[in-house]
Residue frames as qw, qx, qy, qz and C-alpha x, y, z in Angstrom:
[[0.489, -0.436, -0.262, -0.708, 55.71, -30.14, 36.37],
 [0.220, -0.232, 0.819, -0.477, 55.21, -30.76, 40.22],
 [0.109, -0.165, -0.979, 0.054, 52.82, -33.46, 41.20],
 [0.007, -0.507, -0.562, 0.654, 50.39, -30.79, 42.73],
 [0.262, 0.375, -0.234, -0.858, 49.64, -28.82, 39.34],
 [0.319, 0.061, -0.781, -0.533, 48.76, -32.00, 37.67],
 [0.041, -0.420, -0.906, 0.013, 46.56, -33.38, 39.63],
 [0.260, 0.623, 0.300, -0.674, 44.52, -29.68, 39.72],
 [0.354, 0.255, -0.467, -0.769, 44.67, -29.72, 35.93],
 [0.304, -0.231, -0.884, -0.272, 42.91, -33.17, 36.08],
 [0.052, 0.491, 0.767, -0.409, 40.37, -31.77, 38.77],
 [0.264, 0.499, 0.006, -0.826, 39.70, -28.65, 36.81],
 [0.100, 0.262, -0.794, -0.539, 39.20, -31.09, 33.79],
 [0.157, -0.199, -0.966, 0.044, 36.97, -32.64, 35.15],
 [0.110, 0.548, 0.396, -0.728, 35.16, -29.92, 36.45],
 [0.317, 0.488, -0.209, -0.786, 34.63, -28.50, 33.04],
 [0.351, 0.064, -0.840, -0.408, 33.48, -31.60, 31.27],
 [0.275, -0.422, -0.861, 0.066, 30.60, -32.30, 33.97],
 [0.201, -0.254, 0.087, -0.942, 29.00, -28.62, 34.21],
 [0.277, 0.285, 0.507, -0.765, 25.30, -29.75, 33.96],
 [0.726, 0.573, -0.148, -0.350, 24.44, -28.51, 30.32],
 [0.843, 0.217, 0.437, 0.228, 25.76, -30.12, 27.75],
 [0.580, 0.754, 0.013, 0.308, 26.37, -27.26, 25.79],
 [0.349, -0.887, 0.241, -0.180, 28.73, -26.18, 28.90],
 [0.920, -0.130, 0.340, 0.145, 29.94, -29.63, 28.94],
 [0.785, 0.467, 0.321, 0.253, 31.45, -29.13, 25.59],
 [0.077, 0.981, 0.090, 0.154, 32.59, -25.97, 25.68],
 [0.336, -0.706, 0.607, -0.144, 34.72, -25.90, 28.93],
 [0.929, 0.057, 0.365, -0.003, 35.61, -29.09, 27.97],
 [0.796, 0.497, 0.265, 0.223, 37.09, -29.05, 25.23],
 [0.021, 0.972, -0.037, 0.232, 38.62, -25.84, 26.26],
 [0.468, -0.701, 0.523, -0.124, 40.75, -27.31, 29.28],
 [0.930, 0.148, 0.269, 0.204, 41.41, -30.29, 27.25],
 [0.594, 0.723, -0.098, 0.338, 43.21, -27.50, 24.57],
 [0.047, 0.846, -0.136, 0.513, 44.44, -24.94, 27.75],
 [0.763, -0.639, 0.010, -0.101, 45.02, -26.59, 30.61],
 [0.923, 0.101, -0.057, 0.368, 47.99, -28.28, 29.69],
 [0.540, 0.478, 0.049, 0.691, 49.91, -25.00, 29.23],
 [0.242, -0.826, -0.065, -0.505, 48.71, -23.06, 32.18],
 [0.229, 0.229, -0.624, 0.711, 50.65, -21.72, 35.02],
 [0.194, -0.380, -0.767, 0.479, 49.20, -21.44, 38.59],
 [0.165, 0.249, 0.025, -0.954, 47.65, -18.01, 38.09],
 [0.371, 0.039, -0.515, -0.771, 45.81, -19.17, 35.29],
 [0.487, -0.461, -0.741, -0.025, 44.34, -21.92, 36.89],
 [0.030, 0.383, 0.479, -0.789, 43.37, -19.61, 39.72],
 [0.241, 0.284, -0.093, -0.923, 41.62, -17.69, 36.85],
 [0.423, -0.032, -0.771, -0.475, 40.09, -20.46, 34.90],
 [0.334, -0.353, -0.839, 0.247, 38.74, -21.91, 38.42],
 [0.071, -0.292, -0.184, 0.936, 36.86, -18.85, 38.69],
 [0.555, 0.043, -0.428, -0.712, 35.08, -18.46, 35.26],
 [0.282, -0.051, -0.957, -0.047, 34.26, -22.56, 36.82],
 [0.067, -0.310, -0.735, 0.600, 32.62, -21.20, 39.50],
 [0.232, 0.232, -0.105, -0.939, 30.23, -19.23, 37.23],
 [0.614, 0.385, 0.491, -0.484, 26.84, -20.30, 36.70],
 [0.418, 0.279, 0.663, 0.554, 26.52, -22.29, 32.66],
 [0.349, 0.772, 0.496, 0.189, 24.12, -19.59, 31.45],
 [0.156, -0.927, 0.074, 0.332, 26.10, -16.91, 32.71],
 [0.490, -0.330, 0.636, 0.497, 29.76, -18.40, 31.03],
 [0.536, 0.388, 0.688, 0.299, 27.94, -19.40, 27.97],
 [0.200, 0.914, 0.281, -0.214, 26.26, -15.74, 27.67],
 [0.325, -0.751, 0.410, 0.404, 29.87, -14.28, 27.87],
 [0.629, 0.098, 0.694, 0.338, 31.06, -17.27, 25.20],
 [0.291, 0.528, 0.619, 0.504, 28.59, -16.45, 22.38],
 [0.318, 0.205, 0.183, 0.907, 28.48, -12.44, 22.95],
 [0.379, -0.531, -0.748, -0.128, 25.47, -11.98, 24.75],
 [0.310, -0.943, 0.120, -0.009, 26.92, -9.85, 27.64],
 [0.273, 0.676, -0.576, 0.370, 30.46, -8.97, 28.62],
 [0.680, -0.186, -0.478, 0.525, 32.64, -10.55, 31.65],
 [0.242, -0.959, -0.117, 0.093, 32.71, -8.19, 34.41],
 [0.207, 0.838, -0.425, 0.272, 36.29, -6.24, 34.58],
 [0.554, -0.503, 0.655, -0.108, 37.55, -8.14, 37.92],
 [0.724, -0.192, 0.624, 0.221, 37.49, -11.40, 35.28],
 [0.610, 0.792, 0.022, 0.029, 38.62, -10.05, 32.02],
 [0.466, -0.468, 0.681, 0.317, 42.25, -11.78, 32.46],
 [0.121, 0.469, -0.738, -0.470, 44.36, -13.34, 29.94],
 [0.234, -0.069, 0.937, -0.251, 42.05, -16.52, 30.67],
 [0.385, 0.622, 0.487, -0.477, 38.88, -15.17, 29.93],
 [0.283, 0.731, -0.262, -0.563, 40.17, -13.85, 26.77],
 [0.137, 0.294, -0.876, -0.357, 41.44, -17.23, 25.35],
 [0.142, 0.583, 0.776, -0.195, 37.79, -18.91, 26.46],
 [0.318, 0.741, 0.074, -0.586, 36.40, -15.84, 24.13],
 [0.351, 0.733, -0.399, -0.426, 38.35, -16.87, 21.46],
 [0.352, -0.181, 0.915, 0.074, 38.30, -20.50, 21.76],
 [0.683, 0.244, -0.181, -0.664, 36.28, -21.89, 18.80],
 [0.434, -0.286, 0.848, -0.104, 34.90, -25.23, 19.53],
 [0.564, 0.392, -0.548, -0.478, 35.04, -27.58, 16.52],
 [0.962, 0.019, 0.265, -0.058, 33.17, -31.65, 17.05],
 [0.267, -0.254, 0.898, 0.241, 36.15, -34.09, 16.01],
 [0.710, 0.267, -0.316, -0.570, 35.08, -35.73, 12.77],
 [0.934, 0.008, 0.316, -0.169, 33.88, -39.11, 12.78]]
């Protein structure tokens, strides 16, 4: 893994664990904590996208509200659809 991928997974990590909300916080959090690790460059292109989306808009998308538009309905978007975030037990 070059030197240049990790340090964008730790900015995108960061990015998604300091949205704004909280319930964003948690979300994309937890998410790039699960996905990041395993993503190629593409994906992060795609994931740093959905970042750049507004929390109410991401969240809507999340819990079924409205749809992603077509331009971001990538492999990315689809595993953030189907990510089910579960609190760590005490």
């Amino acid at each position: 893994m070059s030197d240049d991928l990790t340090t964008r997974r730790k900015r995108l990590t960061f990015r998604s664990w300091h949205r704004g909300t909280q319930e964003a916080d948690l979300l994309l959090g937890n998410f790039a904590d699960q996905h990041l690790p395993d993503m190629d460059s593409t994906q992060l292109d795609h994931f740093e996208v959905i970042l750049d989306q507004p929390d109410p808009v991401v969240y809507q998308w999340f819990t079924g509200e409205s749809q992603p538009p077509d331009h971001l309905n990538h492999d990315v978007m689809q595993l953030l659809l189907n990510f089910r975030y579960r609190p760590e037990k005490p």
